[in-house]
Steps between C-alpha positions, in 0.01 A plus 500: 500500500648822432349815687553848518244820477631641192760365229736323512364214705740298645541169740500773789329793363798676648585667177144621417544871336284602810326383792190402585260797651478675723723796365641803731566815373658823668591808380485839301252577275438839272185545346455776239130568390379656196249492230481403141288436224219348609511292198874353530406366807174267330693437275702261692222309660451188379090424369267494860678741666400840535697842564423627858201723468642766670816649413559220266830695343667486811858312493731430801880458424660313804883410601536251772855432635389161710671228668237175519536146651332208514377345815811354595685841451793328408522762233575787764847341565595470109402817367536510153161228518298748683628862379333644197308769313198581263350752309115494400214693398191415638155603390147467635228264306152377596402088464140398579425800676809547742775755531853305405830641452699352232886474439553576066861541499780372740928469510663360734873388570542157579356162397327392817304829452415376181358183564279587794341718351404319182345268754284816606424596105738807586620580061889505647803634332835494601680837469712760721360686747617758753399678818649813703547293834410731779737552808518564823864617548763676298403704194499260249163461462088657578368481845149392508348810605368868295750567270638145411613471121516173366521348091383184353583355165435186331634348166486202341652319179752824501226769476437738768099468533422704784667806739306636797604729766317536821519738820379489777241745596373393856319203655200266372208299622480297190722404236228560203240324334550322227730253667211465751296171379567155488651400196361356159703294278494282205713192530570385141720188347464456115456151362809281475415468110519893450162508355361821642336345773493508884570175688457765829267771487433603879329843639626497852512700774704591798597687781783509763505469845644557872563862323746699765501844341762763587593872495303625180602830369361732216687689190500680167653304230566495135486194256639436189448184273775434248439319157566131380456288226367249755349700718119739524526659762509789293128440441394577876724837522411696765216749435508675887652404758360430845705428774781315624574237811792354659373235748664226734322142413535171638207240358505091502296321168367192531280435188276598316119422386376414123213668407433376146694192307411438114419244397287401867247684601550827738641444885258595801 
């Protein structure tokens, strides 16, 4: 028998590209909020679902710098397992009459990353992506508190696709809301024989939990989204901008919930 949550499965299961849930994140995350055409958001939502009724041009860019584990934490002690970080635009969408927030664009930096979240129906990218680490000595970097300057950038297959600057402007109660809602995914595998079709076609659903939020602060920002031959993010350009978050986040996942399978008829 060979075992192992994810590829490759092995005797042991030892060398499985990640663990079985539950996954524990900490760390940083930025949020930058704006608005763009209404229509470059429906666009991107696959047939069923709905743009969010209200506000439904609303886009939130996020950076995470996170360190996760599994429930053995074994990762904590070798680092380069549990270090990593993303980039991704989220967006807000309506299924069967409930609010959802959706992820249409994500990069992240290591292959774990990766993975997991193609397990969640997260559309992951690798690419390169950096974060102004805030400090609490020396001068070398913002303190988190009114006046704190910090940059983000992310690039992938040697384009730079996005540059963002952010300060600090005085504390929150919230970090947003378009980020707000459990999420709604598609989880799709094309056939083996490359015929067009789905062998997985899964709404789901999901949410995390034992969420231990931090110090959440408030900012101006600007955005700017670069150009790619492999890339549209050009299509959801800003239009206004809104407002930006920094906010401290730890959060544990352990699954998910389908909503709708093809092929079977709809989950209660």
């Amino acid at each position: 028998m060979v075992q192992g949550f994810f590829f490759p499965r092995t005797a042991t299961g030892q060398a499985s590209i990640v663990p079985a849930p539950p996954w524990h994140y900490s760390g940083d995350l930025l949020t930058l909020e704006y608005r763009t055409d209404p229509a470059a958001v429906a666009e991107l939502l696959p047939p069923g679902i709905e743009p969010a009724a209200e506000d439904p041009g609303a886009v939130a860019a996020i950076w995470a710098d996170w360190q996760s584990c599994g429930d053995d934490f074994s990762q904590l002690l070798d680092p380069v397992r549990s270090q990593y970080k993303e980039v991704f635009f989220v967006v807000r969408c309506q299924y069967r009459g409930q609010i959802y927030s959706r992820c249409i664009y994500i990069w992240v930096d290591k292959d774990f990353a990766l993975v997991r979240g193609y397990h969640q129906g997260y559309p992951k990218k690798l690419g390169s992506i950096h974060l102004t680490r805030p400090v609490t000595v020396g001068r070398a970097g913002p303190r988190l508190d009114k006046g704190g300057r910090f940059g983000a950038t992310l690039a992938a297959s040697d384009r730079r696709l996005v540059d963002a600057t952010f300060t600090i402007t005085g504390e929150s109660d919230s970090a947003g809301f378009v980020n707000g809602h459990p999420m709604l995914h598609n989880r799709w595998v094309q056939r083996i024989e490359s015929d067009g079709e789905d062998a997985l076609s899964e709404v789901v659903t999901m949410s995390g939990c034992d969420a231990d939020i931090g110090r959440t602060f408030t900012g101006d920002f600007t955005l700017q989204l670069g150009d790619s031959p492999v890339e549209e993010l050009q299509r959801i350009a800003p239009r206004e901008l809104i407002a930006g978050y920094w906010q401290e986040v730890g959060v544990s996942w352990k699954g998910g919930q389908t909503l709708h399978r093809d092929s079977l008829e709809d989950i209660e």
